[in-house]
C-alpha positions, 0 to 999 in steps of 0.5 A: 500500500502506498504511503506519502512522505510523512511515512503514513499509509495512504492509498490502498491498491484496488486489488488489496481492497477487493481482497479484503471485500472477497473476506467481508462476503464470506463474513456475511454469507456465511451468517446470511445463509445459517439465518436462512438454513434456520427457518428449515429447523421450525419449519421442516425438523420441529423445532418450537419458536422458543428452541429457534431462539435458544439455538440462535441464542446461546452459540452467538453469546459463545460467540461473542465472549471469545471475540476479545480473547482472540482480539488480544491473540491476534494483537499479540501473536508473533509470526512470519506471517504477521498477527493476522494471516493464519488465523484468517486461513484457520477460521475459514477452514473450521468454518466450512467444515462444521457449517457442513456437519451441522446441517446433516439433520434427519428428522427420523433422529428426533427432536431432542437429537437434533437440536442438541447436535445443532447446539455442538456444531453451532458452537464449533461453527461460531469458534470458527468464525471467532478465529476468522472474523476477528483479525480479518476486522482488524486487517482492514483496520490497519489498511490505511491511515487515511480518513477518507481512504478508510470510508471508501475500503469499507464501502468497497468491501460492504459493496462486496459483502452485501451480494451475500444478502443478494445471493442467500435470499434465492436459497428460498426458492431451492430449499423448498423446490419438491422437484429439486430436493424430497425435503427442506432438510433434504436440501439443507444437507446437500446444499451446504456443502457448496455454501462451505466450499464457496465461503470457505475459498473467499474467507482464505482470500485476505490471508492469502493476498493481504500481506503482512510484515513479520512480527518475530521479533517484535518486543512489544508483545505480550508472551501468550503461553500457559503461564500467561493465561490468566495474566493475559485474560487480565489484560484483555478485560483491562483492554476492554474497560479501557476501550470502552473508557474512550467516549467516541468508541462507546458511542460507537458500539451502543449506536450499533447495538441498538441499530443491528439488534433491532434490525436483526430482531425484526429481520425473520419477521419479513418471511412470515409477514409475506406469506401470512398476510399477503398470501394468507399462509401459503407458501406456494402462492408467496412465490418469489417474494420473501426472496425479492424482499431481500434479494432487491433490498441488498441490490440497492444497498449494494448500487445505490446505498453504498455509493451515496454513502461514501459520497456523502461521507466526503462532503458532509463528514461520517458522523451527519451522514450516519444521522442522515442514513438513520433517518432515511431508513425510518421513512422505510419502516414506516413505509412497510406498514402501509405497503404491506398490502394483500393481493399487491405484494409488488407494493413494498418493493417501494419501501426498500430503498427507504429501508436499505439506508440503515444497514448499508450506511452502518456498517460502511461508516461505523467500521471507518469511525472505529479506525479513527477512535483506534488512532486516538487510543495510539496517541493516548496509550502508544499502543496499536490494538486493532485487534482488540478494538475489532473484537469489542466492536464486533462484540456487541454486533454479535452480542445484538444478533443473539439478543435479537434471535432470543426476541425473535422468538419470544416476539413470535411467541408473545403474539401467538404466532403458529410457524406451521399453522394453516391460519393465525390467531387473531391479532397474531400478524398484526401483532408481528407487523406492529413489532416489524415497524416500530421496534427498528424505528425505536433502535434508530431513533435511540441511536440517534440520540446516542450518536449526537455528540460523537466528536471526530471529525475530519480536521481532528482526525488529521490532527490526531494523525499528524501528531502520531507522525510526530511522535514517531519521527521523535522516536 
């Protein structure tokens, strides 16, 4: 990557930059395709709303305390290949194998079976994406120094990530296509293999093309042996309290929280309001669209979202254009609950440009703004922890999506809502449709409110980064 004079890493290579979005699509893909697999447990295998939630529940928690763990190995690990680079390959590898082995359901092996296999597997899939996802967040973190660099390395690889939710929607249409597969789990078994073989080749990309120099004989790190362990967990909630300490970067993870967990909680809800209330409960006359609904959704967030985003980003600053993003999305959710209309399901394809702002405009700035706070903790501590500050942040991403599979269900509970029923409980969907609009909207506004007084711009990122210079040169 190139650097100016001063030493700083400015322009990154298109080819680094597609590197780093092949990794963001296995990032997602890999998720995307599991919350879609999910809906074959309640509506092929048995599982009651209350296991789906506990399923989606308990390996994310997992999940989501072993992220800071690996935050400090990976910001710590002394290797020929860097800090990063093999467990980005490790992660993938893992990844795909136990994706395919947790998919081999039968329904002859019975409910309790399944789901506690599910349950294992879960949890050694989520170890693999621990390994993964952490130091690859981190190595985008490192890519560049540059304010404006760093939104359009996260715009590219958001770009790339979001064909995930392009690609996985489609999966509706084969799972339950009889004259494809004799069953959904049928499908599900068969069609994981080719999820893990694809996920896993474009997860290996960034550790293979990325590179990075060697830290053997780095002094700075902290020996992480047997010995150290309980040293090394003490630095890492030392690391988490001090991240957290920095105001910019708390805002940063409580306004993603808030956004994430209540766009994910709501995010299921798409499938059953389609086809219960557009086609009052069938599937077959649904079609194609639960499918359009994510499937065009992401391609506006890919071509139109993303760009404007970045674009705006430029000339208005990261911070007013994530309030902007925000608030265009809640004209979306507001949209939904008037474009939802039986026997007119082309309707609230209107609603998803609206809607496609919240999420393509998070992900894109949030990431962007991490790496300027990580800045302000190397001035302040004199320390690079891109790993730890990855971890934390995607933390509480991982922290709200578990949260939000554990409301899904209780949601879907509480308004009495029957997956495999033929007609629903009175009250039932417009019970679903009130949470689908105004739950998200709530989460927004919140996010909002926490986000107002985020402070760093532009001019004081160049200043932060020119005083780092500084320091350096001095050293």
């Amino acid at each position: 990557m190139a650097k100016n004079k001063k030493g700083v890493k400015n322009k990154v290579p298109m080819e680094q930059k597609l590197a780093f979005g092949f990794g963001m699509l296995a990032n997602q893909m890999f998720p995307a395709a599991l919350q879609i697999f999910m809906m074959v447990l309640v509506k092929g295998l048995g599982f009651s709303p209350l296991m789906w939630g506990i399923i989606f529940f308990a390996p994310r928690i997992f999940d989501a305390f072993t992220d800071p763990i690996m935050g400090f190995i990976s910001d710590n690990t002394k290797s020929k290949w860097g800090r990063r680079r093999h467990f980005v390959f490790i992660g993938g590898i893992l990844m795909g194998i136990s994706f395919i082995a947790m998919w081999q359901l039968y329904p002859e092996n019975g409910l309790m079976y399944n789901f506690t296999y599910f349950m294992v597997w879960s949890f050694i899939f989520y170890l693999g994406l621990t390994i993964f996802s952490v130091p690859y967040v981190a190595m985008g973190y490192e890519m560049s120094d540059d304010f404006h660099e760093r939104t359009r390395i996260m715009a590219i690889a958001q770009m790339i990530g979001q064909w995930a939710w392009v690609i996985v929607p489609w999966f509706w249409i084969i799972i339950y296509d009889p004259d494809l597969f004799e069953s959904a789990p049928a499908a599900t078994r068969e069609l994981s293999y080719y999820v893990a073989a694809f996920c896993t080749l474009l997860a290996i990309i960034p550790a293979i093309f990325i590179k990075s120099e060697s830290t053997v004989n780095n002094t700075d790190f902290t020996p992480i042996n047997r010995t150290n362990i309980s040293k090394s967990f003490g630095k890492i909630i030392g690391s988490f309290k001090e991240a957290f300490r920095i105001k910019q970067f708390r805002k940063l993870c409580i306004a993603t929280f808030l956004i994430y967990n209540s766009f994910m909680t709501i995010a299921a809800f798409s499938f059953f309001i389609i086809v219960s209330y557009l086609f009052n409960g069938d599937a077959a006359a649904a079609g194609i669209w639960p499918t359009l609904h994510g499937s065009v959704g992401a391609l506006v967030t890919t071509f139109i979202v993303i760009p404007i985003i970045d674009r705006i980003a430029i000339k208005l600053g990261k911070k007013k254009t994530f309030m902007l993003s925000q608030g265009i999305s809640i004209i979306g959710y507001i949209l939904f609950w008037f474009l939802f209309i039986p026997g007119k399901p082309y309707m609230f394809l209107f609603a998803l440009p609206f809607f496609s702002f919240g999420i393509g405009g998070l992900f894109t700035l949030m990431m962007s703004m991490t790496a300027d706070v990580i800045d302000l903790d190397e001035l302040n501590t004199g320390l690079r922890r891109e790993g730890a500050f990855g971890a934390i942040y995607w933390w509480m991403v991982k922290f709200g999506f578990a949260i939000a599979g554990l409301l899904s269900g209780v949601f879907m509970a509480w308004v009495g809502y029957t997956p495999d029923a033929s007609t629903q409980p009175e009250g039932a969907i417009t019970g679903m449709r009130l949470f689908y609009t105004f739950f998200p909207i709530i989460g927004t506004l919140a996010a909002m409110f926490v986000m107002r007084s985020y402070d760093i711009t532009e001019e004081k990122a160049i200043e932060i980064r020119a005083k780092l210079n500084n320091s350096t040169k001095k050293n």
